[in-house]
Backbone as numpy.savetxt, mean C-alpha at the origin, in Angstrom:
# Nx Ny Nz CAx CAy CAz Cx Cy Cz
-36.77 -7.02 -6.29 -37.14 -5.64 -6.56 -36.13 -4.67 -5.94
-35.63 -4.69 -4.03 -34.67 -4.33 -3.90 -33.27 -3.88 -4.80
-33.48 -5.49 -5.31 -31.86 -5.74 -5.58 -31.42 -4.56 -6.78
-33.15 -4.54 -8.05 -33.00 -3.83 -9.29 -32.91 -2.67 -8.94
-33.53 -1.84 -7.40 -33.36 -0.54 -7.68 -31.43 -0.04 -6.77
-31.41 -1.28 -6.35 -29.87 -0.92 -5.92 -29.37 -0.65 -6.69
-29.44 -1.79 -8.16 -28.45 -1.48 -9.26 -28.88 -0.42 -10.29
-29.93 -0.11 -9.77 -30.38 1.27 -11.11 -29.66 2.59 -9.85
-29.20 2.80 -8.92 -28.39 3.65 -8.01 -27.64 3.71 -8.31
-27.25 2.36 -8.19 -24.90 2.22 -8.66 -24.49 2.66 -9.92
-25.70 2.43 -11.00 -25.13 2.83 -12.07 -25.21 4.08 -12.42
-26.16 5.04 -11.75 -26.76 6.06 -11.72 -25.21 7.12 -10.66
-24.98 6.39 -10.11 -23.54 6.90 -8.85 -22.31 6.83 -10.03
-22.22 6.02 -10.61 -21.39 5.30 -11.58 -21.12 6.47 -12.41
-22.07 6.50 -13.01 -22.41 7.55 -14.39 -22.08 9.46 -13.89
-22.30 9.18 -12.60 -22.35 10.86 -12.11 -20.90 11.42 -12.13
-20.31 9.68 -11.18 -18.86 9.73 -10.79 -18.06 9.92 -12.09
-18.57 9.32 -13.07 -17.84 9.95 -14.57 -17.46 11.01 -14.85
-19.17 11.68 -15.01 -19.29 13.15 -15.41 -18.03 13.82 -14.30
-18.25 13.80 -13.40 -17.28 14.59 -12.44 -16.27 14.52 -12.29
-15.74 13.24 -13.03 -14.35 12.89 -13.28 -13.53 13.14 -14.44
-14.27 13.78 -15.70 -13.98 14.16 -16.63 -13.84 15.88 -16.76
-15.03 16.14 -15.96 -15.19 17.46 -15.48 -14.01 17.82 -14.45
-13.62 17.36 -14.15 -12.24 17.30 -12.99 -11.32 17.64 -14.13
-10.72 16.67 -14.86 -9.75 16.36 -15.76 -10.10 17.67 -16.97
-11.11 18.42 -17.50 -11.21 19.88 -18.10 -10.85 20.76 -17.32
-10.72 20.88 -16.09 -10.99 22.15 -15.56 -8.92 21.92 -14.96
-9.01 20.54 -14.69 -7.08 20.40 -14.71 -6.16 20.73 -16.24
-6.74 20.11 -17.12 -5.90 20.98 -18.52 -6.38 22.23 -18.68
-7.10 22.92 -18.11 -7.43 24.42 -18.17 -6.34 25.03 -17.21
-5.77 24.78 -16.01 -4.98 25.38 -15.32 -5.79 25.89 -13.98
-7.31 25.05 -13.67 -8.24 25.55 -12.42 -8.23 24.34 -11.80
-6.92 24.07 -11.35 -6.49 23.04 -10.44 -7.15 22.81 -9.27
-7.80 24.00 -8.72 -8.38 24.12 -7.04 -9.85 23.84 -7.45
-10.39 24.04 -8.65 -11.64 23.71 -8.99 -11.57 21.85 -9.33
-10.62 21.34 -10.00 -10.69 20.12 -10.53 -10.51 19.25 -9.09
-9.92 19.68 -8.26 -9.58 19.14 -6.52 -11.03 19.38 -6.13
-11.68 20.18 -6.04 -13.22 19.90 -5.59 -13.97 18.84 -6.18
-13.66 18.80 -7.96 -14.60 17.44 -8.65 -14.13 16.42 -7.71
-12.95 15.98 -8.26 -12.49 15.01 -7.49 -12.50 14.75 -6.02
-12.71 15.29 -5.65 -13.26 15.25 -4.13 -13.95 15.01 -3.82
-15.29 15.39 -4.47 -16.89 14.91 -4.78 -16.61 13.70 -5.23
-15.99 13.11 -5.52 -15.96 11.50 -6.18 -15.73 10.98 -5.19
-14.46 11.60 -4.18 -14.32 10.63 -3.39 -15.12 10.38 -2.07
-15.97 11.38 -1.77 -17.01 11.75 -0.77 -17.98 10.02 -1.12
-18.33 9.41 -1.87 -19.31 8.28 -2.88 -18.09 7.37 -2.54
-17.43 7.40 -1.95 -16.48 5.99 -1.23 -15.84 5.12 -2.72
-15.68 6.29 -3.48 -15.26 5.47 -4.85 -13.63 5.94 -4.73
-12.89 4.75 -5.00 -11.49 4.54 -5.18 -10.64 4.04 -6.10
-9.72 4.91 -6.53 -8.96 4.24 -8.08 -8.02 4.71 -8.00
-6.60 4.28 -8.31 -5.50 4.88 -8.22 -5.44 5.88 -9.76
-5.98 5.99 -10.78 -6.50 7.47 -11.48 -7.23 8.73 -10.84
-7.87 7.68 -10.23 -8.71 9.09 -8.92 -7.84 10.14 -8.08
-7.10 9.07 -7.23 -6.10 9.33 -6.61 -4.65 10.34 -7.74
-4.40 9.89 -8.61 -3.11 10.27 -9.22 -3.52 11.61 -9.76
-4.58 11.70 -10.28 -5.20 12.97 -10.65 -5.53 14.23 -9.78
-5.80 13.94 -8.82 -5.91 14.59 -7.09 -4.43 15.05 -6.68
-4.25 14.23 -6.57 -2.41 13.99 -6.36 -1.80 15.44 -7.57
-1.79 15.25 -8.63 -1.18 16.07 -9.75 -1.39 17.50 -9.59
-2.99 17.74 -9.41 -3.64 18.75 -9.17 -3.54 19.61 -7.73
-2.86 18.45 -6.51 -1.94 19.37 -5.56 -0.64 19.55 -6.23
-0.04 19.17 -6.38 1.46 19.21 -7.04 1.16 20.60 -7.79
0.84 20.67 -8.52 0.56 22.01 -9.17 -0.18 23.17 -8.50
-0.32 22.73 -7.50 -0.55 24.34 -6.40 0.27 24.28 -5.43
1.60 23.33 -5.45 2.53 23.60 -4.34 2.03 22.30 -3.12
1.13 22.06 -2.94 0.46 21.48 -1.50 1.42 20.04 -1.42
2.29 20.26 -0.76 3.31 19.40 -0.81 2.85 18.18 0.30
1.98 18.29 1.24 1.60 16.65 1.85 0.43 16.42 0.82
-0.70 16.68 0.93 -1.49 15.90 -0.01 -1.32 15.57 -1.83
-0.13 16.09 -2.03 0.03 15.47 -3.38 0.67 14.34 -3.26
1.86 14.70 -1.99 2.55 13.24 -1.57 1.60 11.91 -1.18
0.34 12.54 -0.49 -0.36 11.52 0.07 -0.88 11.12 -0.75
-1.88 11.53 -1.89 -2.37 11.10 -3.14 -1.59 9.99 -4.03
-0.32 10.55 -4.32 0.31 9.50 -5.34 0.81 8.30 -4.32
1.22 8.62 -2.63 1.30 7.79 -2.42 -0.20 6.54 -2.22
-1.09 7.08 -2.00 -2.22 6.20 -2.03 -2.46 5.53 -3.72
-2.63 6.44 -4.49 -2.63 5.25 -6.01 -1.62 4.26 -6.21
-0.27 4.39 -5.61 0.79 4.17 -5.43 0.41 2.74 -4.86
-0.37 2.58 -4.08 -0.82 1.11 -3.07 -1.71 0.97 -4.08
-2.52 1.34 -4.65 -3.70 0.48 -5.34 -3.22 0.20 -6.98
-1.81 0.77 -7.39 -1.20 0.45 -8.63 0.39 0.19 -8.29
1.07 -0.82 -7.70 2.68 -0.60 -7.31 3.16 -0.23 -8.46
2.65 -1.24 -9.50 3.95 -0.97 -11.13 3.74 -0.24 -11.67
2.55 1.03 -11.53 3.09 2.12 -12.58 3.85 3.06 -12.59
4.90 3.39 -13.32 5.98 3.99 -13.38 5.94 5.33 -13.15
4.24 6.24 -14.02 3.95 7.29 -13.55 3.59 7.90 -12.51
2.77 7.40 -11.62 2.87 7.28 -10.20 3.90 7.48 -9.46
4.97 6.63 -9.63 6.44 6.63 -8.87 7.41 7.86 -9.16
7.21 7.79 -10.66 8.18 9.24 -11.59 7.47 10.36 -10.48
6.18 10.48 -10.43 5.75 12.04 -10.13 5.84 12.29 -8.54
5.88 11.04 -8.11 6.29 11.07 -6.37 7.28 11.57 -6.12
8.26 11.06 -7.33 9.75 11.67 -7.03 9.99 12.89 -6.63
9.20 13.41 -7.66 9.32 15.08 -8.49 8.73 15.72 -6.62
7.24 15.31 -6.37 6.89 15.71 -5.21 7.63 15.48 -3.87
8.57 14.31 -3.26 9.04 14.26 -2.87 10.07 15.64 -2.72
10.96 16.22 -3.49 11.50 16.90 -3.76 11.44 18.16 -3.01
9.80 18.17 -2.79 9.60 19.85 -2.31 9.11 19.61 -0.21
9.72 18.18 -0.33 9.60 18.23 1.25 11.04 18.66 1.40
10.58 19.19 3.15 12.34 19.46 3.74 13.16 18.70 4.70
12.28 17.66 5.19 13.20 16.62 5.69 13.77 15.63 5.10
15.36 15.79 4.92 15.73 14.82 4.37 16.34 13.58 5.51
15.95 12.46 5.64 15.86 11.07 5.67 16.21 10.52 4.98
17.34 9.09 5.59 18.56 8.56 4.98 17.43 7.61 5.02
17.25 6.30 3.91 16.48 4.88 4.46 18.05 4.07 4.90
17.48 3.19 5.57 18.56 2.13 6.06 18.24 1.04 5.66
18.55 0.61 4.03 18.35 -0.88 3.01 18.46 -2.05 4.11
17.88 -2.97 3.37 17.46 -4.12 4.17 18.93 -4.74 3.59
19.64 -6.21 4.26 21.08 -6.08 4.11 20.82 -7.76 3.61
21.59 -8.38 2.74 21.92 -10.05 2.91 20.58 -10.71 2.70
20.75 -11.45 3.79 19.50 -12.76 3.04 17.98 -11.95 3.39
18.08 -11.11 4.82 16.91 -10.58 5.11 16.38 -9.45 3.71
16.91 -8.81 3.00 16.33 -8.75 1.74 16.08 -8.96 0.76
16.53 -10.40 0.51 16.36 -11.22 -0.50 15.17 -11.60 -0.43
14.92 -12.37 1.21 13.66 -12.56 1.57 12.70 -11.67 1.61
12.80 -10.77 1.89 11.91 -9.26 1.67 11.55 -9.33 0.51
11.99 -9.56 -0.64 11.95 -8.88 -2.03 10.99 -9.98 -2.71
11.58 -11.62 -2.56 10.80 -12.31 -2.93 9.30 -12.45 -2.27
9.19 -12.04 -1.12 7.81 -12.06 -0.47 7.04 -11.08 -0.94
7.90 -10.05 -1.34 6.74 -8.89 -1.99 6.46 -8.90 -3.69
7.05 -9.70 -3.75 6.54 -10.30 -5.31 5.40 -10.26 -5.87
4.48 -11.00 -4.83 3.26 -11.05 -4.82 2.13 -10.44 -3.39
0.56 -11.01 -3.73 0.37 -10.50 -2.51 -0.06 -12.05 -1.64
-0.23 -11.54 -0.37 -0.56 -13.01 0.84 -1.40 -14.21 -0.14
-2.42 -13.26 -0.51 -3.37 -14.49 -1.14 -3.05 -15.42 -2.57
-2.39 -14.81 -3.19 -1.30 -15.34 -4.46 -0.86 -16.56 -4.00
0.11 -16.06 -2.95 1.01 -17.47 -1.86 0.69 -17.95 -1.51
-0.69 -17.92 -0.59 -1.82 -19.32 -0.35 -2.13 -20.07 -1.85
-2.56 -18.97 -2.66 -3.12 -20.15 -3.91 -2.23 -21.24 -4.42
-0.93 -20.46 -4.17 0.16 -21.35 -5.19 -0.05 -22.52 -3.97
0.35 -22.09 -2.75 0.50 -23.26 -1.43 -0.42 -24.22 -1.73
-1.70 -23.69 -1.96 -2.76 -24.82 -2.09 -2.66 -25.63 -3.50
-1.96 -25.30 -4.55 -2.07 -25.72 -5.63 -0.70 -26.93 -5.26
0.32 -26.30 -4.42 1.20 -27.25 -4.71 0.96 -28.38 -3.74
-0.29 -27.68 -3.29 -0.67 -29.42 -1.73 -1.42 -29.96 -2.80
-2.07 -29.44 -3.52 -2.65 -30.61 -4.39 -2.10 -31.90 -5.56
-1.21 -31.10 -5.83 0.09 -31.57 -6.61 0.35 -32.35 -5.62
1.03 -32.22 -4.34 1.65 -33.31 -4.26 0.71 -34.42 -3.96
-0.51 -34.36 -3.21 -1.54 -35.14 -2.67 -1.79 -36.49 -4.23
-2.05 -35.97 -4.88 -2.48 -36.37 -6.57 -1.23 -37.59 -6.88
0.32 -36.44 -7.01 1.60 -37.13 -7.28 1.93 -38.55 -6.50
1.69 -38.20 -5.30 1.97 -38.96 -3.89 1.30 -40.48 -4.35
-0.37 -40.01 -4.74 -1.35 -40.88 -4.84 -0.65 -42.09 -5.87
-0.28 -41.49 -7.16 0.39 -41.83 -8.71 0.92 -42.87 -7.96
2.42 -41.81 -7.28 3.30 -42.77 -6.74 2.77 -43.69 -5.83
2.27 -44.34 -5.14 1.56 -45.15 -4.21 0.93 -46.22 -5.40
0.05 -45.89 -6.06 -0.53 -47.41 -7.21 0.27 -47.47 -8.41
1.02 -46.74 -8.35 1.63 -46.82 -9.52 2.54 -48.54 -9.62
2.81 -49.17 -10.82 3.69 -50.43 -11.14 4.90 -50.18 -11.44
5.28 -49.62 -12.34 6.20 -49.58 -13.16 7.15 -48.77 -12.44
8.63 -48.98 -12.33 9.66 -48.57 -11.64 9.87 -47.21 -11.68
10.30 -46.76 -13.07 10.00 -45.52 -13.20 9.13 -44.53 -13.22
7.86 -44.83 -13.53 7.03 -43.96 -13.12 6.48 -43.55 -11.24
6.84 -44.94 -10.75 6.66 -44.38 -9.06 8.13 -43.84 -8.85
9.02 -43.94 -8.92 10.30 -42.95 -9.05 9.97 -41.15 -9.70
9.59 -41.20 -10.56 9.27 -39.92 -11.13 8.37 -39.26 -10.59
7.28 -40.08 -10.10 5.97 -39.61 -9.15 6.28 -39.50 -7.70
7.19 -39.88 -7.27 7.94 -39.68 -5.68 8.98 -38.65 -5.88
9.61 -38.27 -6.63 10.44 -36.89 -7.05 9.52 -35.67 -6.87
8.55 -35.91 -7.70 7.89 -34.27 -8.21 6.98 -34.51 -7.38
6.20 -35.48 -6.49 5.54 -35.16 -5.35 6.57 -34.49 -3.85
7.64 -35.16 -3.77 8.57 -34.27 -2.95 8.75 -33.17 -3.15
8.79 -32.26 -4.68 9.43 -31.30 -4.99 7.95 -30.09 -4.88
7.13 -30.73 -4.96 5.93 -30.33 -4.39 5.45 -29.98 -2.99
5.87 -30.92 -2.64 5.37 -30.47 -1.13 7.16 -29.25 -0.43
8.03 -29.62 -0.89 9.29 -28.29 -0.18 8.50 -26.78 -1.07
7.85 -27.03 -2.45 7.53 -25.62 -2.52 5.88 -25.16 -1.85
5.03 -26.43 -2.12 4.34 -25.73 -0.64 4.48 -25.49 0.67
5.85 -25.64 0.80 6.47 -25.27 2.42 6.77 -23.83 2.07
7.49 -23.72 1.01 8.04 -22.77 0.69 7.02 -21.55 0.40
6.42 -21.63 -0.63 4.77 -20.61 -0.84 4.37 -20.62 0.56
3.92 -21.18 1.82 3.10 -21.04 2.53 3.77 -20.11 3.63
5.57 -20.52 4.15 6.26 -19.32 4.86 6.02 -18.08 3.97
6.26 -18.09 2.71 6.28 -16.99 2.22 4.44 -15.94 2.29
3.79 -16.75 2.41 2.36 -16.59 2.41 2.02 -15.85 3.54
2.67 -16.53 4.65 2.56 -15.83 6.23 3.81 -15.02 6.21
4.58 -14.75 5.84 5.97 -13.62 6.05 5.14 -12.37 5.48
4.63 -12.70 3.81 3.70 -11.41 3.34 2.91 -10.65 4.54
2.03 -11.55 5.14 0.93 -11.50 5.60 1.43 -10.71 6.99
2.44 -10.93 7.42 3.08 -10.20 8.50 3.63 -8.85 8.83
4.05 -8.97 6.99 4.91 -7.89 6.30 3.66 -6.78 6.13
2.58 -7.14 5.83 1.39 -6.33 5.70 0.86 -5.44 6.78
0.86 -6.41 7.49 0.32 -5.85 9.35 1.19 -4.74 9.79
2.00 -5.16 9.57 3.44 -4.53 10.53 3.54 -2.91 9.22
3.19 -3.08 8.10 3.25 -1.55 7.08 1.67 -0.90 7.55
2.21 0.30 8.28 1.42 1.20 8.69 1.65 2.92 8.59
2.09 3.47 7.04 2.47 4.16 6.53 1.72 5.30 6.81
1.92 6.70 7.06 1.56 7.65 7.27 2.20 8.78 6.64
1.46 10.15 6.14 1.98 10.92 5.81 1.86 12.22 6.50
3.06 13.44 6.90 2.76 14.45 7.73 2.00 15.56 7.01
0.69 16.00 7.87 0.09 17.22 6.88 0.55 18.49 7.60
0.79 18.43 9.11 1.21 19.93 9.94 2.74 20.25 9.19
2.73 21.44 9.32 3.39 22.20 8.41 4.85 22.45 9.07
4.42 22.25 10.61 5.89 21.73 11.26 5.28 20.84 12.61
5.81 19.58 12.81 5.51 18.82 13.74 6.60 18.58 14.91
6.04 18.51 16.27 7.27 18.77 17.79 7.15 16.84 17.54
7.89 16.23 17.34 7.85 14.68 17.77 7.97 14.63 19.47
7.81 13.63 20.13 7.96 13.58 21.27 8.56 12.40 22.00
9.34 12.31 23.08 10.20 10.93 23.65 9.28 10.14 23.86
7.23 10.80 24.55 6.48 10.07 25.09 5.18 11.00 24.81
4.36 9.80 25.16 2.69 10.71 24.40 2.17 11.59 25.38
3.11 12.83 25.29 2.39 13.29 25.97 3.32 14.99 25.38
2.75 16.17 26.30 3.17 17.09 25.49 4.03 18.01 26.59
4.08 17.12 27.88 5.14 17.65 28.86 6.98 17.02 28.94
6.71 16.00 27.56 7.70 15.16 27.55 8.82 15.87 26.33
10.36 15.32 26.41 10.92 15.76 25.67 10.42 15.65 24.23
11.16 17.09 23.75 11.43 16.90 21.73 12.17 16.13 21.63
12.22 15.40 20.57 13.72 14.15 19.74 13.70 14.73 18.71
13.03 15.29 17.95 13.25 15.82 16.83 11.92 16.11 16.22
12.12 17.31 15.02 10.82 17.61 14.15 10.83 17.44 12.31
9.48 17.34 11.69 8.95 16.78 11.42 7.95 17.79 10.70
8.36 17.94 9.20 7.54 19.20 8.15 6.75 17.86 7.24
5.68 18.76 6.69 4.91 18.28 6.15 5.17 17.38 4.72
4.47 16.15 4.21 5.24 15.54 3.35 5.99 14.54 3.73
6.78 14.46 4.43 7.34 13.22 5.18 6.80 12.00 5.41
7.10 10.71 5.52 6.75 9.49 5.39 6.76 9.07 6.84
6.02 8.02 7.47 6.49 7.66 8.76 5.73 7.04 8.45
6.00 5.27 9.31 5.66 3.98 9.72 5.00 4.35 11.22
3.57 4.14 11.64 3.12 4.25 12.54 3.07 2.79 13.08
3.48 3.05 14.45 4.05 1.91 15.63 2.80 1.74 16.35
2.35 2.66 17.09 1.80 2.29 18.07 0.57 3.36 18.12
-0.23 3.31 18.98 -1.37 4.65 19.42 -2.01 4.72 21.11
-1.34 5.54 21.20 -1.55 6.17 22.84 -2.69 7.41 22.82
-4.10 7.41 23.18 -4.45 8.26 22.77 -4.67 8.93 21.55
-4.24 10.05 22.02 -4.52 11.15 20.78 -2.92 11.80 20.02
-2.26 9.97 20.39 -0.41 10.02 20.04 -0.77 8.83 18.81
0.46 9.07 18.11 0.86 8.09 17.48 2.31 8.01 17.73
2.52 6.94 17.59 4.36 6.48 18.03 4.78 6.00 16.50
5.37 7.19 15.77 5.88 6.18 14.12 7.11 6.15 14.63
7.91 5.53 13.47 9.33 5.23 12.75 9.61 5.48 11.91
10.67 6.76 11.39 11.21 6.87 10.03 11.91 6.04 9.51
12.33 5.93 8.44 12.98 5.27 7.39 14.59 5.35 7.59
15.21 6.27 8.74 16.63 6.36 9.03 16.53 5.38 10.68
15.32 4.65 11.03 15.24 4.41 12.62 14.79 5.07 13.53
14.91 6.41 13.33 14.28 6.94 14.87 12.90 6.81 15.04
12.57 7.49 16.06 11.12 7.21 16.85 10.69 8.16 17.46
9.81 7.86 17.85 8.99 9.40 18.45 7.64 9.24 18.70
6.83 10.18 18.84 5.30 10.50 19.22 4.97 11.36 18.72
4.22 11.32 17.65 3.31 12.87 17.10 2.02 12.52 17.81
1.72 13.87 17.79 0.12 13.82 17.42 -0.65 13.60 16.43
-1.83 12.87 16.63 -2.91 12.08 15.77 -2.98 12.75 14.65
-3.65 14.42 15.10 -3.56 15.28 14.28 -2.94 15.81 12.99
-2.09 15.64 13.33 -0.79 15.92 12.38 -0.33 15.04 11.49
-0.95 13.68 11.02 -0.46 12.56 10.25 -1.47 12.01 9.59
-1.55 11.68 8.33 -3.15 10.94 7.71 -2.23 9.52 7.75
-3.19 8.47 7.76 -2.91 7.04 7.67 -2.89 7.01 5.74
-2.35 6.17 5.59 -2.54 5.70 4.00 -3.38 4.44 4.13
-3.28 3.59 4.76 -3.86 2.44 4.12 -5.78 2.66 4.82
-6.01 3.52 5.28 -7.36 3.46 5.34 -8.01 4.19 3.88
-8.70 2.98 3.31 -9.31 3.12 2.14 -10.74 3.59 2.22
């Protein structure tokens, strides 16, 4: 009985989150951008998440100027859709109207080769394949072991070997992802000008500042500090304040 009136809620949340999402999307081809940012806002208040949700939010700052939360928007659909192209195209465009410009420093040689193939997929992909190719070889291995005939335990001792180097292979790559994940702690600046700091604290030197829109890898948390890393290397300490996390969904 519980369970039916849960699901007569969800669909009832479901159905509202529509209306308000369509109602969002009229009042954005009308040109009442600050009204369609309230629908959508109301959607997201109901812990509902979609990188359309997001991209639409996102668009609808872009078109009033609000240069961190449009950045933050497309960059959040951006994580819940990597390959769509529209997403990325309109980041560009938003990117554009930040004022810190930041050099990235490309990953160089084999360390981004390895980078590139690990992000191929995600952690759990690379376990499946890992586990698929332990089974393969477990099975192959077996072949080869009762097998009679010359060639077939030859052929079954090949592709059970070639099995188990790529579940070596899937499974580093499985934990490199999985590392690669932890360690991405992306943030975007919303203060409109930020003091970075040598140390968390606000008696300590400036290293440099920090306008809204900007990207930073958050390191560490001291308090009511965060310690990121830009994309050219440096480092610093903002305040909490001043930075939204991306990956909290």
């Amino acid at each position: 009985m519980i369970y039916i009136i849960w699901l007569f809620l969800s669909l009832g949340s479901f159905a509202q989150n529509n209306v308000l999402f369509e109602q969002g999307n009229t009042l954005y081809n009308a040109g009442k951008y600050a009204e369609a940012i309230d629908k959508y806002e109301t959607i997201l208040e109901t812990n509902v998440q979609s990188s359309d949700l997001y991209f639409n939010l996102a668009n609808a700052h872009y078109k009033l100027d609000n240069i961190a939360p449009s950045i933050f928007y497309y960059e959040k659909a951006l994580l819940l859709n990597p390959n769509d192209s529209d997403i990325a195209h309109n980041l560009a465009f938003a990117k554009n109207m930040t004022v810190d410009a930041i050099d990235d420093i490309p990953d160089a040689g084999f360390s981004k080769l390895v980078k590139s193939i690990t992000n191929i997929t995600s952690f759990n992909t690379w376990a499946k394949f890992s586990i698929a190719f332990a089974i393969g070889f477990v099975v192959l291995f077996l072949s080869y072991y009762f097998a009679h005939a010359t060639l077939k335990k030859r052929l079954a001792f090949i592709v059970s070997l070639t099995c188990l180097f790529l579940m070596c292979v899937t499974l580093v790559l499985a934990f490199n992802k999985q590392s690669l994940d932890k360690r991405n702690n992306p943030a975007i600046v919303f203060a409109q000008e930020s003091q970075v700091k040598s140390e968390p604290n606000n008696r300590s030197e400036e290293v440099f500042r920090l306008h809204e829109g900007t990207k930073a890898q958050v390191l560490d948390t001291v308090s009511n500090w965060k310690k990121i890393k830009l994309a050219d290397g440096k480092t610093g300490w903002i305040p909490s304040d001043d930075i939204k996390m991306l990956n909290n969904f």
